[in-house]
MIDOSE-1310 file (N, C-alpha, C; in nm, 2 decimals, decimal comma, always signed):
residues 120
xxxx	+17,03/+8,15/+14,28/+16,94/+8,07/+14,21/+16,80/+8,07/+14,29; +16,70/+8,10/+14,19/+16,53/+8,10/+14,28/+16,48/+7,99/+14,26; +16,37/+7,92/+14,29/+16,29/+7,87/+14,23/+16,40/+7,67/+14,22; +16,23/+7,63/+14,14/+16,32/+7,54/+14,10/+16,39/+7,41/+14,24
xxxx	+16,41/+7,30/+14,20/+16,47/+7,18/+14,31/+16,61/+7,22/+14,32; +16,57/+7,20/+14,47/+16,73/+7,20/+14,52/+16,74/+7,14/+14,65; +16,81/+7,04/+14,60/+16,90/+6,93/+14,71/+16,84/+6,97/+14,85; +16,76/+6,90/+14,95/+16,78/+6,91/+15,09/+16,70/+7,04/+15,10
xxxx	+16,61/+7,10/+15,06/+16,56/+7,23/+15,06/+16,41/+7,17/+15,15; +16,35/+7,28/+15,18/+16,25/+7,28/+15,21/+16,21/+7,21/+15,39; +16,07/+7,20/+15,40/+16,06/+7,10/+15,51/+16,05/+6,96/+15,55; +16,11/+6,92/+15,62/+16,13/+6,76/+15,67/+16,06/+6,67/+15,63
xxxx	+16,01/+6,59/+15,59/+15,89/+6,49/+15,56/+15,84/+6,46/+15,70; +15,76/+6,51/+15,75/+15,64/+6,40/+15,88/+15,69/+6,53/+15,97; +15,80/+6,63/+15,96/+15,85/+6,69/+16,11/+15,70/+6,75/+16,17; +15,64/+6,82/+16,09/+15,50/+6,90/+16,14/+15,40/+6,78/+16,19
xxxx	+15,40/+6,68/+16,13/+15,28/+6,57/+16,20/+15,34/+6,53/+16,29; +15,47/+6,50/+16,31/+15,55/+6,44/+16,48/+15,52/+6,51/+16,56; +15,51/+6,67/+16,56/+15,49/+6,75/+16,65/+15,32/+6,83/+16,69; +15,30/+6,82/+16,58/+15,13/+6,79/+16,61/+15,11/+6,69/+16,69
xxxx	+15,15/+6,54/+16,66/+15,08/+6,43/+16,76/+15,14/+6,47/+16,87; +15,26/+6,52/+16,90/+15,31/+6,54/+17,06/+15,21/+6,64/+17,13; +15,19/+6,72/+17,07/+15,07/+6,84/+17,09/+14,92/+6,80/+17,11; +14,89/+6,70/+17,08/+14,78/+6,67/+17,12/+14,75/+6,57/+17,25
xxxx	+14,89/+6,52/+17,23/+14,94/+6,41/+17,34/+14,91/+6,50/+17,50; +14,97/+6,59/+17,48/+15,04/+6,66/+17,58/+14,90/+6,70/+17,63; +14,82/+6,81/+17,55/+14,65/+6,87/+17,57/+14,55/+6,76/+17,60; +14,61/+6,66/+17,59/+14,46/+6,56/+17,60/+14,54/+6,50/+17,77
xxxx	+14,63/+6,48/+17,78/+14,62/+6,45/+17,91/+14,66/+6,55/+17,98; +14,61/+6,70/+17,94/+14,63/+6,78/+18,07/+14,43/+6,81/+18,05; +14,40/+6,78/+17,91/+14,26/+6,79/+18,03/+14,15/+6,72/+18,05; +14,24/+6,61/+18,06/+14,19/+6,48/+18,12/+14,22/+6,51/+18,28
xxxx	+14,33/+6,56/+18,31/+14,36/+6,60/+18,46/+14,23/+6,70/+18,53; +14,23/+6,80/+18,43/+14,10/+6,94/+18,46/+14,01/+6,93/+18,40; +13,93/+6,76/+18,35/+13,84/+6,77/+18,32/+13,69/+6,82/+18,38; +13,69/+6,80/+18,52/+13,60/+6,80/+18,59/+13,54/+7,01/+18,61
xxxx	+13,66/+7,08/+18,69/+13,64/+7,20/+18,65/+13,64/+7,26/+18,53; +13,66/+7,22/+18,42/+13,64/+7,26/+18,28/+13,52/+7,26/+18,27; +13,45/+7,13/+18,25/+13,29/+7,10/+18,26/+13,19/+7,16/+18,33; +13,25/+7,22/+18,47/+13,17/+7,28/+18,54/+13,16/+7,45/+18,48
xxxx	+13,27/+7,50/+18,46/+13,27/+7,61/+18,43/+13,18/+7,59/+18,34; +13,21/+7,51/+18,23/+13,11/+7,54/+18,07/+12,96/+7,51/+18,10; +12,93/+7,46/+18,23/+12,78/+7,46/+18,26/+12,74/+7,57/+18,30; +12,83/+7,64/+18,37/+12,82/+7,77/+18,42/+12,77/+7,85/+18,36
xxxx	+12,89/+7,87/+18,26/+12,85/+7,98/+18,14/+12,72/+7,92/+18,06; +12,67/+7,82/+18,02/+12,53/+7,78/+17,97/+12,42/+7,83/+18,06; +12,44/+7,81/+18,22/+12,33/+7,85/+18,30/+12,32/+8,02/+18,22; +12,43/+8,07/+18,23/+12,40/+8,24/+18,26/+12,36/+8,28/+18,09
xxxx	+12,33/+8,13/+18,01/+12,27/+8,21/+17,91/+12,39/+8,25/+17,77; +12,50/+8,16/+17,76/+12,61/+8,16/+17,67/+12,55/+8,09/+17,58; +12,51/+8,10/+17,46/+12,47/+8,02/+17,35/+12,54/+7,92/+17,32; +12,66/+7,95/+17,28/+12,78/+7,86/+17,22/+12,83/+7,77/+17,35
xxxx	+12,84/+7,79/+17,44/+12,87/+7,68/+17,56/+12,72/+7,57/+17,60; +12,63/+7,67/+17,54/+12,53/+7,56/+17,59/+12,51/+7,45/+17,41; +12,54/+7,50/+17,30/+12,58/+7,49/+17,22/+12,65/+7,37/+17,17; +12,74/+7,40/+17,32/+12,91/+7,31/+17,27/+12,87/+7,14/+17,38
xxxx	+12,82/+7,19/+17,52/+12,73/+7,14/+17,57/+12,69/+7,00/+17,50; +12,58/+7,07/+17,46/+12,47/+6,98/+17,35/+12,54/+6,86/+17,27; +12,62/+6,94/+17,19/+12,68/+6,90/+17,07/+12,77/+6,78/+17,12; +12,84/+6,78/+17,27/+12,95/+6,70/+17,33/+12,86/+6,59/+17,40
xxxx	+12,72/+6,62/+17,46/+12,66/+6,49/+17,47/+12,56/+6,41/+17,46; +12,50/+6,47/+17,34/+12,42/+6,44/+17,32/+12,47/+6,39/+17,11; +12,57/+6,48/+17,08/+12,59/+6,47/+16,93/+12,54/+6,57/+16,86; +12,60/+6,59/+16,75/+12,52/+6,70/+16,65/+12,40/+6,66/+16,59
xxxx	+12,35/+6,79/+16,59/+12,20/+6,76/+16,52/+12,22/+6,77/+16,39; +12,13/+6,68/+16,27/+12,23/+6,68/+16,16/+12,14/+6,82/+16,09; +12,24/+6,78/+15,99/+12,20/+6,99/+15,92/+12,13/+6,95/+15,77; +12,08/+6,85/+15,75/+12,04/+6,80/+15,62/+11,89/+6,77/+15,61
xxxx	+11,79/+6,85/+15,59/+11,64/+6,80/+15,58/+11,61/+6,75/+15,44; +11,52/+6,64/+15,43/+11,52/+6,62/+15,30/+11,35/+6,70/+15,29; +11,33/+6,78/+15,15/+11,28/+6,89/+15,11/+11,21/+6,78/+14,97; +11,11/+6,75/+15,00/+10,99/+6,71/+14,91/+10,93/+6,77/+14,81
xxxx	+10,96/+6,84/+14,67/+10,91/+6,93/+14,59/+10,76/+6,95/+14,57; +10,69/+6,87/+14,62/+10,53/+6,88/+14,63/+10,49/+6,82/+14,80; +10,44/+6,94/+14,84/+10,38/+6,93/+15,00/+10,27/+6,80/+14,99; +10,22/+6,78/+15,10/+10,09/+6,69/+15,11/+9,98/+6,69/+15,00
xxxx	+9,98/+6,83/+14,94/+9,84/+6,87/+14,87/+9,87/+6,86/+14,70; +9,99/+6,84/+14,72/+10,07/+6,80/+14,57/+10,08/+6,94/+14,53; +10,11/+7,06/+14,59/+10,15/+7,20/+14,55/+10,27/+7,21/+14,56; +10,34/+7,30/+14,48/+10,47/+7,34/+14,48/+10,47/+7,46/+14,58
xxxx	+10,54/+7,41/+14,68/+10,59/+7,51/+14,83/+10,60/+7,69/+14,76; +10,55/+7,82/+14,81/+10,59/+7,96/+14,74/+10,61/+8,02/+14,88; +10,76/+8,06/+14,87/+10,82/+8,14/+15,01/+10,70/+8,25/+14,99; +10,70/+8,29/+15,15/+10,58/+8,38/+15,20/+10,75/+8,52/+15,20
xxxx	+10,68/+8,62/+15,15/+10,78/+8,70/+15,16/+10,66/+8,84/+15,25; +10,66/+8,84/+15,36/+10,53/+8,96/+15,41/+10,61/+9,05/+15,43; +10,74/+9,12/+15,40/+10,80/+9,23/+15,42/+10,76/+9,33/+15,30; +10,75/+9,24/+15,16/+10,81/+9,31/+15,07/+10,61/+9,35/+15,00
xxxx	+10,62/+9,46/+15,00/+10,51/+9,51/+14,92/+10,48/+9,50/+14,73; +10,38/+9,44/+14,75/+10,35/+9,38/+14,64/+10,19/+9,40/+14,54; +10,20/+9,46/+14,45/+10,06/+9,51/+14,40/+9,97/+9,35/+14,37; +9,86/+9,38/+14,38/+9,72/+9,30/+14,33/+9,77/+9,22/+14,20
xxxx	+9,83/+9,34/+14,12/+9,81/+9,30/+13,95/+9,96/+9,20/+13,96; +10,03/+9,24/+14,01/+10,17/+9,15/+14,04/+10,17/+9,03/+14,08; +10,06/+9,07/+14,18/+10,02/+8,91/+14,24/+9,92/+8,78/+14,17; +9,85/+8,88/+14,11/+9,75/+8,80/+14,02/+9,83/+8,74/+13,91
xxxx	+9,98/+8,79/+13,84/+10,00/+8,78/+13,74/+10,13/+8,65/+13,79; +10,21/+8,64/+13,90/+10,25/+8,57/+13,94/+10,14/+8,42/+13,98; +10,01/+8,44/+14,00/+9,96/+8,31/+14,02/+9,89/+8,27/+13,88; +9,87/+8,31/+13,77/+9,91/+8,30/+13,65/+10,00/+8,22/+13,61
xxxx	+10,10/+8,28/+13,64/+10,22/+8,23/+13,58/+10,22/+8,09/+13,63; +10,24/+8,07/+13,77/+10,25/+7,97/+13,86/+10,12/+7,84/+13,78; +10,07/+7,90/+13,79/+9,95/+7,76/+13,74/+9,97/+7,75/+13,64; +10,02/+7,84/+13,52/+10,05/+7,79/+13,39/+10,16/+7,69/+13,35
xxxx	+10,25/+7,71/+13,47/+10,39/+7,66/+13,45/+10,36/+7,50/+13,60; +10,29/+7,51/+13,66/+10,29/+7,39/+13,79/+10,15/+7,33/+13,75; +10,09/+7,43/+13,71/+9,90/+7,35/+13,75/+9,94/+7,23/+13,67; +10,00/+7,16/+13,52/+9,97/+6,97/+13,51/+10,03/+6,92/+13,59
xxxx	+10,17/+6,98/+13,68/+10,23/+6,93/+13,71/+10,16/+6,87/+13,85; +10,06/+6,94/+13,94/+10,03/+6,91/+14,01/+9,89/+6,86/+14,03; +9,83/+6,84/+13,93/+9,69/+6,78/+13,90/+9,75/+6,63/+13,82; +9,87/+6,61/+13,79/+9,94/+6,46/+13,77/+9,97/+6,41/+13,91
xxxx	+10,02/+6,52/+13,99/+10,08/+6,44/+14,07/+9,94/+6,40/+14,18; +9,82/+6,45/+14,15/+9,70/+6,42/+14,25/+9,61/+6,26/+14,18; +9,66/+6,26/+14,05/+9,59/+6,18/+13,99/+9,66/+6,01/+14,00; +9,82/+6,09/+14,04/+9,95/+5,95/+14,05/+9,85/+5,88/+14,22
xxxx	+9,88/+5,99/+14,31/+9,80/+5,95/+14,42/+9,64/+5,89/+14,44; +9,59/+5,94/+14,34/+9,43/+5,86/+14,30/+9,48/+5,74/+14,29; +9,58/+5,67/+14,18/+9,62/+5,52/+14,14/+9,70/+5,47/+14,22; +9,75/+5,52/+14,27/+9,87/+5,45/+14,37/+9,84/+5,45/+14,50
């Protein structure tokens, strides 16, 4: 027979998390014992220029830096932000027609938002 319940089958309820916690029991007081040359080493490798140790470093004492900017859709000047792309070659007429576009589709949008700032 495949598939399907059957009596007593499978893995234990909790057995994997009992032995996880013993696992971490075990690693946290052995390096609490070598904490001191652990730390040294990992400064070590930071001196000689290890990214990820100077990295891990940081991250352990000082905390993570957070990964969330908040992104304002109109800069100071009430413009809509246009990635600078200087790799990619681009004609006159392409570019003219793109700032075209752009003011056809942003220009009230951003002569409201200069006029919100006049009253407010």
């Amino acid at each position: 027979m495949r598939g399907g319940y059957r009596q007593n089958a499978g893995r234990k309820q909790g057995f994997a998390a009992k032995n996880a916690e013993e696992v971490r029991r075990i690693l946290s007081d052995m390096v609490m014992r070598e904490i001191e040359p652990i730390g040294k080493a990992l400064i070590d490798k930071a001196k000689k220029g290890d990214v990820t140790a100077t990295r891990e470093l940081f991250d352990r004492a000082f905390g993570r830096a957070p990964q969330n900017a908040p992104i304002d859709s109109l800069n100071s000047n009430g413009v809509i932000p246009t990635p600078i792309l200087s790799n990619l070659f681009v004609s006159p007429e392409t570019i003219e027609r793109h700032n075209l576009r752009t003011q056809a589709i942003y220009g009230g949008l951003s002569q409201q938002h200069d006029e919100d700032k006049r009253s407010g």
